[in-house]
C-alpha positions in Angstrom: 151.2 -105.9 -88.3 147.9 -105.3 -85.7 146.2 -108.4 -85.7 142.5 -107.3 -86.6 141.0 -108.1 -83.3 143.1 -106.2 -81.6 140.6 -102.8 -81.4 137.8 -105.4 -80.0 140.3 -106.4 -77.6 141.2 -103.3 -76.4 137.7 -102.0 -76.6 136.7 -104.3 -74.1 139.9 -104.5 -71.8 139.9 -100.6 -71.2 137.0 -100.2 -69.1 137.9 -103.4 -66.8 141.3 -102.2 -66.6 139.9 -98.5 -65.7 138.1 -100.0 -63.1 141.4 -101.8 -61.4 143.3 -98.3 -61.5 145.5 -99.8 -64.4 146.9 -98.8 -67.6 147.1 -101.0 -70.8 150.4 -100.6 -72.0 149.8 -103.5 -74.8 147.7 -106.3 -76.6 149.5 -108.3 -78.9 147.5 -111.5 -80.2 149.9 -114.3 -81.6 147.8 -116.2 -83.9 151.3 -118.0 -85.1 150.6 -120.0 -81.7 148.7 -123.0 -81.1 146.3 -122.5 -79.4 147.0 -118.5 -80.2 148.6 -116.4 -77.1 146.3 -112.9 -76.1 148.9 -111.0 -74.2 148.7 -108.0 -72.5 150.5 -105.8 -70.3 149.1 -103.8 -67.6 150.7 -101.3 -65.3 149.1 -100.4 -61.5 148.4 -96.2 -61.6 148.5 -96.3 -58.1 151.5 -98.3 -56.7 154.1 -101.3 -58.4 152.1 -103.6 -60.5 151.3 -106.5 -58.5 150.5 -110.6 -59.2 147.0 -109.9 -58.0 146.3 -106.7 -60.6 147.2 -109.6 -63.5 145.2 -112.2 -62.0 142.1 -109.8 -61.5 143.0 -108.5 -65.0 143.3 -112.1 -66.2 139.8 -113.4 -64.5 137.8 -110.3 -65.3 138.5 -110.2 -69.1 138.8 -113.8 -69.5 135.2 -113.3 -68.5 134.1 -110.7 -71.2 136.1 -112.1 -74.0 134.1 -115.7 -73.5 130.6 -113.7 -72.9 131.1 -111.7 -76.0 133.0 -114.5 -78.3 135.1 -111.7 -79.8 138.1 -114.1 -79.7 136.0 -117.2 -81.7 137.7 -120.5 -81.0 140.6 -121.8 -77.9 143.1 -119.1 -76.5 145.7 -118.6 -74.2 145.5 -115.5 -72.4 148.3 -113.9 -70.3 148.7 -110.8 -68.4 151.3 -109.4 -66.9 153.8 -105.9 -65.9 155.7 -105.1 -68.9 158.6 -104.5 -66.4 161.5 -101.8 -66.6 162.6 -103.1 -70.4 159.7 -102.2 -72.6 159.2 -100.0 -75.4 157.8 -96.6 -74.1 154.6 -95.1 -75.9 152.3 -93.3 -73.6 153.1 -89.4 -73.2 153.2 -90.4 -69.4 156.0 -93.2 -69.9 158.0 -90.5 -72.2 157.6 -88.1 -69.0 158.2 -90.7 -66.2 161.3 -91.8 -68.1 163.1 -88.8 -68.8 166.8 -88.9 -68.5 167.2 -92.6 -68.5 169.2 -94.0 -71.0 167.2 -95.1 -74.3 167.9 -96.8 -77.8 166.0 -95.1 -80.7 165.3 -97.1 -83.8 164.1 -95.4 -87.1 161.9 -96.6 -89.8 164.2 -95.3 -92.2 167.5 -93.5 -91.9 167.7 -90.1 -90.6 171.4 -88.5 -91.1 172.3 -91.8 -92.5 171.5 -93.5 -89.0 168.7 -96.4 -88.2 169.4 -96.5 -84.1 170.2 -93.4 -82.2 171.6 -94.2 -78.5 171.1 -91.1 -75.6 169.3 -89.8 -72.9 165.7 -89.4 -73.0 164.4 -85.9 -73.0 160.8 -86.0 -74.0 158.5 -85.9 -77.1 156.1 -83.8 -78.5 153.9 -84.3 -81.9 157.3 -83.2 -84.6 160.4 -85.2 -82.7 161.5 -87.7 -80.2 164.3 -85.7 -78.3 167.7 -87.2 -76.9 170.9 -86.0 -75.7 173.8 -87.4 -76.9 177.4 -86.4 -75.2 175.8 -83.2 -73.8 174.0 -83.0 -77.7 170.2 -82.6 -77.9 169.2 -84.5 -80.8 165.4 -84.4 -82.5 164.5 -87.9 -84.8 161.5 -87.0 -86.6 158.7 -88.3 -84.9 157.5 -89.7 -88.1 160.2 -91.3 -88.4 160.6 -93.8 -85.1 159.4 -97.1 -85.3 160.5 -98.0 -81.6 161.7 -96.4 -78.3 163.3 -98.8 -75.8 165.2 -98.5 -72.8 168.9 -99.0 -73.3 169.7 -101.9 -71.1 173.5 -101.6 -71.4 173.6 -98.4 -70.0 
């Protein structure tokens, strides 16, 4: 579950990571921490994501989340590249990562399956599409929970 600050959050990261030429891929705030963690995970539009994009991501929101007091009491915040093994979500990930190999996990089954292994082929608003041994596969869009790349492949 989206912790409740998390729209704030992202309200006010967007705009400073707009300005850097990067992308928020995500903000998850782990209040189950003490003090609670504030991570998020920016990607460089331009070129590789690089130590100094965090560290100007870090400084300049650190910066408006203590002006604006969104985040109320002591906080760790990190920021870093989600890497090559993160969960895809943008439309632009699901178009950069066509044709790499990919682990699809379901909500619910579909054709008695919760975890669909394959070959990315896209997305669009009804499925998440797949090949599978020279298959093409379509898991109800409604129906994925995650998208991850398959790390055993």
């Amino acid at each position: 579950m989206t912790h409740p600050l998390i729209p704030q959050i992202v309200d006010l990261a967007s705009p400073i990571a707009e300005k850097l030429n990067l992308e928020l891929v995500d903000v998850v705030f782990q209040t189950n921490k003490n003090p609670p963690v504030l991570r998020i995970d920016v990607r460089n539009l331009l070129q590789d994501t690089g130590l100094e994009d965090c560290e100007q991501m870090s400084r300049d929101l650190e910066t408006q989340l203590d002006a604006t007091g969104v985040i109320p009491s002591a906080y760790v915040l990190e920021v870093s590249s989600p890497g090559i093994s993160h969960t895809l979500t943008s439309d632009r990930e699901f178009i950069s990562f066509k044709g790499f190999a990919v682990i699809v996990k379901t909500a619910e089954p579909y054709k008695k399956r919760t975890q669909w292994e394959g070959t990315l082929q896209g997305r669009d608003e009804n499925a998440v599409y797949i090949h599978q041994k020279g298959k093409k596969t379509a898991i109800p869009r409604n129906l994925v929970k995650i998208v991850q790349f398959d790390d055993q492949s």
